[in-house]
N, C-alpha and C positions, 0 to 999 in steps of 0.2 A: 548888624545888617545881615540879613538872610541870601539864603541865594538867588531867590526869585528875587528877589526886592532891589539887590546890586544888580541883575540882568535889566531890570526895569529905569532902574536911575539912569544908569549910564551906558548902555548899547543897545536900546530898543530904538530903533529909528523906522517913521514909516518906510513903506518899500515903491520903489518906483518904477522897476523895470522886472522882479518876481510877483508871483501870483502871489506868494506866502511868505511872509517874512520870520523874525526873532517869535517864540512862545507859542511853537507846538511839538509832536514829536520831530517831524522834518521841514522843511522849506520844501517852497513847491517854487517849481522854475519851468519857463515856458508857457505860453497859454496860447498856443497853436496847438490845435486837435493832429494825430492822434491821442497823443502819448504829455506826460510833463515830465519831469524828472522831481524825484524826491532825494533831500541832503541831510543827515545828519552825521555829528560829529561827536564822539565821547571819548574823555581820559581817562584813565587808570591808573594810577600815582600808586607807587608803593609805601604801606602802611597808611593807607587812607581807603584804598578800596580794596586793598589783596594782598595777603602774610606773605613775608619774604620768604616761608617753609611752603609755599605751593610749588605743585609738577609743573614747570613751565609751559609743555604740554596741554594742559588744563586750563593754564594761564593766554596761553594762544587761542584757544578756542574762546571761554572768556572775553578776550578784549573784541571779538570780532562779533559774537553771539548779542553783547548789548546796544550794538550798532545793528544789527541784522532786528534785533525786539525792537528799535525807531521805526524798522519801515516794513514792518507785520502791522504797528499801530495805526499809520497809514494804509496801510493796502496794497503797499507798493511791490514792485518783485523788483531783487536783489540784480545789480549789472558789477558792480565794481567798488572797489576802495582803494584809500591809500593808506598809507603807514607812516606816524610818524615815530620812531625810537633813539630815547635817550636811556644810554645803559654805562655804568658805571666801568665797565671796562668788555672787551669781545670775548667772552667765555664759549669755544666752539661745541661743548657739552651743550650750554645751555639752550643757545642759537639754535641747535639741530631741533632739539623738542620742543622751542617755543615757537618755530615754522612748522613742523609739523603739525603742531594743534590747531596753529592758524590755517593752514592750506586741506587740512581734512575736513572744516567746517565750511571751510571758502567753497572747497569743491563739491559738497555736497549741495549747497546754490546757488553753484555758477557764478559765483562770485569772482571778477579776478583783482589780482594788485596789481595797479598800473602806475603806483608814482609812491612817494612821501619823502622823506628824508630821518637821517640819524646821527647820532652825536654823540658824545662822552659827558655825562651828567646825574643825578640821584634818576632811579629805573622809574619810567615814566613812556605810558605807552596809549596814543595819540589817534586815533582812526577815523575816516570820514569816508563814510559807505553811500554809494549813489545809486539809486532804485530807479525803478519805472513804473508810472500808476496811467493809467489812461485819462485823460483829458475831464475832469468835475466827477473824478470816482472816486478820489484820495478820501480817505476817515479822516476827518478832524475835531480836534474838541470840543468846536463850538457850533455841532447842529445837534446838542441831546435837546429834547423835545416833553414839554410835560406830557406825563401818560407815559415814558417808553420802560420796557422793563429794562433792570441791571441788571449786568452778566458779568463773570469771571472766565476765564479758561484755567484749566489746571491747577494744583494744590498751590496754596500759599502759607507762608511761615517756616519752612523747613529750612529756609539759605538763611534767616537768622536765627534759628534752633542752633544750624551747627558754629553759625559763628560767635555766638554769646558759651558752647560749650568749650570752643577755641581760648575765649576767654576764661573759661574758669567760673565762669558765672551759674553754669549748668552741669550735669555730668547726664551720658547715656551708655548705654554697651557699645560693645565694639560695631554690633551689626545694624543697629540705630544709628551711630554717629557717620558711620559711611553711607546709607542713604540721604541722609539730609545734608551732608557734606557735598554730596554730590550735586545735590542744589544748586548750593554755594557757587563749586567751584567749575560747573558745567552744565549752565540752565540752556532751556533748549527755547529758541526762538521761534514766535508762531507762527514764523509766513505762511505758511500756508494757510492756516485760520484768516489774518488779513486777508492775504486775497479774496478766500471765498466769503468772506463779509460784503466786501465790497456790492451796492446796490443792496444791499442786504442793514446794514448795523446804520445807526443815523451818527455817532461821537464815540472814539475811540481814545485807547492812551493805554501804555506799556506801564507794567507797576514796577518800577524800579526802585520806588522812596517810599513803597509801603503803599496798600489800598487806599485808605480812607486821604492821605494825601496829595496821589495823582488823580484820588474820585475829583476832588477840591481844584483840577484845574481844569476840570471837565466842566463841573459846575459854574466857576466862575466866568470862564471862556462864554460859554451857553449859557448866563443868565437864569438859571434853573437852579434850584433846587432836590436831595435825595432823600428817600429812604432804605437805609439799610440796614437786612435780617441776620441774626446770628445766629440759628436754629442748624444750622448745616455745622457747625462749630460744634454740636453735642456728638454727630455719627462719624468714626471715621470714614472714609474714603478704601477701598480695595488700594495696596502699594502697587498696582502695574499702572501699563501705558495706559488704561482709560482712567485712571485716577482723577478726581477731584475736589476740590475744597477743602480737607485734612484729611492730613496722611493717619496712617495710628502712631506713628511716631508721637505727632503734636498731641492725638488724642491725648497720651499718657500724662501731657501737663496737669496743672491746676486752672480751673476757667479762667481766672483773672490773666494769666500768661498765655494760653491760646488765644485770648482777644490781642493781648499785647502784640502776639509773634504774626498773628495772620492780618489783622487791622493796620497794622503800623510797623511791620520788622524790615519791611523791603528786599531787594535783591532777587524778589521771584522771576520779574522778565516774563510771567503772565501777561496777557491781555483782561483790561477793563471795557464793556462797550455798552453802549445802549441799542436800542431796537425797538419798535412799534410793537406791540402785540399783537398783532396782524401778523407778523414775522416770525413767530415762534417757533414755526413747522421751517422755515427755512431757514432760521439759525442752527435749529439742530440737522437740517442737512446740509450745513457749513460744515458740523461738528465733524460730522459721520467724512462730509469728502477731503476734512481736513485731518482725518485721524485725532483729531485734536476733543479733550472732554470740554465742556464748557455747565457752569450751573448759572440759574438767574437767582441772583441775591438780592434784589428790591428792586424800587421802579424810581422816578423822576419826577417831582413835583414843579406844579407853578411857582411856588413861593420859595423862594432862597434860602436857605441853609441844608445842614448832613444832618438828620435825625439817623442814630444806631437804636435798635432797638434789641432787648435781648427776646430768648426762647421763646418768653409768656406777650411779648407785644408789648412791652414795659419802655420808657427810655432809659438808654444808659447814661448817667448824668457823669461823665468821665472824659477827660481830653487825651486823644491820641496824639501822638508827636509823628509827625512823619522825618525820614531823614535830611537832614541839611549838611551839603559839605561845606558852610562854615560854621556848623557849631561847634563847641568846643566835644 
């Protein structure tokens, strides 16, 4: 049983008093104008999402960044979180830089902590960040629309470059492995892109399990079908802040592995979205007042399913796996 598949069986329940319930990036709450609140909530288990040799520092930052990428994929802007920490014993080394990283990203979007709880347990770090979207402005997965085009923000594949090097599976230089590390262990959330999508993007969704797998809940959500181009996968991307769609790091793979690491590696915390083509001119000046790069990688069909296609307009007849935290 999968993870979507166990959320499905046994705790999807309709909703009776939220606008928005179980299977999107946030619950929406409230449906009194002006404002609703947006909720999400993500774990971080050690040896499952993050090497027990990370800076904690990085690791604070981290645990608060992939709840911050929930409600960028909404729209929402950042009010508050709580904390839940289970920690194997009170290390005040570590405590000092794993608050630090937490409250330097906090405060960078007004973010504050106002609750959670802590215990003595295997390191296990618990967060549920609450947003604010304005009343039927929230992005959700389930209005992409045949006809809209596909977008990305930012490079993907580089947070599973460095963690498959972590493994041993890959080697790069010293000065490759620290940028795509950096990925990994310190992706930057896009609120600001969210916000200014909003009225702007028609179905959103944060890529945390790999593209072509949160593409799949977009789709399925919105009864739509995609296609999408792999031709951006041949150029790298410039390594700064306007960067997009691969880095040169990934270029240096073999094509088979850049599809691997950018279709399906996960961990980017990019934003996926759609959009009317009538929008085009205003996505990009999302881009530009969100500092934020954004490329269109294919568009939205009528008919159901993911068609990939490579360079030449070919299909790729190959199954991407997106990530599952119960696989083995």
């Amino acid at each position: 049983m999968g993870e979507f598949d166990l959320i499905d069986r046994f705790f999807r329940r309709p909703v009776r008093r939220a606008v928005l319930g179980v299977g999107d990036d946030c619950a929406l709450l409230g449906n009194t104008a002006p404002m609703q609140w947006a909720i999400s909530s993500d774990m971080l288990v050690e040896g499952r999402h993050f090497l027990s040799t990370v800076d904690p520092a990085k690791l604070g930052h981290k645990a608060l960044a992939v709840n911050l990428s929930d409600l960028a994929a909404c729209g929402a802007d950042p009010t508050a979180f709580t904390l839940a920490l289970a920690l194997p014993r009170a290390d005040e080394a570590w405590l000092t830089r794993f608050s630090q990283g937490l409250f330097n990203l906090a405060d960078a979007h007004g973010c504050e902590l106002v609750g959670g709880d802590t215990t003595q347990g295997p390191l296990n770090i618990c967060i549920t960040v609450f947003g604010q979207v304005p009343a039927g402005d929230a992005l959700l997965r389930s209005n992409a629309q045949a006809g809209d085009d596909l977008y990305i923000s930012g490079l993907l594949g580089d947070a599973r470059l460095a963690l498959e090097v972590f493994r041993g599976q890959l080697a790069l230089d010293a000065h490759d492995f620290e940028a795509a590390r950096a990925r990994l262990e310190t992706p930057t959330p896009r609120v600001a892109l969210g916000r200014a999508l909003r009225g702007v993007a028609n179905a959103a969704i944060d890529i945390s399990d790999g593209l072509l797998g949160d593409l799949g809940h977009i789709l399925q959500r919105s009864g739509v079908g995609a296609v999408v181009h792999t031709d951006w996968l041949q150029h790298p991307a410039q390594f700064d802040a306007q960067s997009v769609g691969m880095s040169p790091v990934l270029a240096q793979l073999p094509w088979p592995k850049r599809l691997d690491l950018a279709l399906a590696g996960g961990d980017d915390y990019e934003l996926c979205f759609t959009a009317a083509p009538d929008q085009r001119d205003a996505v990009l000046a999302a881009a530009r007042e969100s500092h934020t790069p954004v490329l269109r990688i294919g568009h939205i069909t009528a008919e159901s399913g993911l068609q990939v296609l490579d360079p030449q307009g070919e299909p790729i007849r190959r199954r991407f796996a997106a990530f599952d935290h119960f696989a083995s």
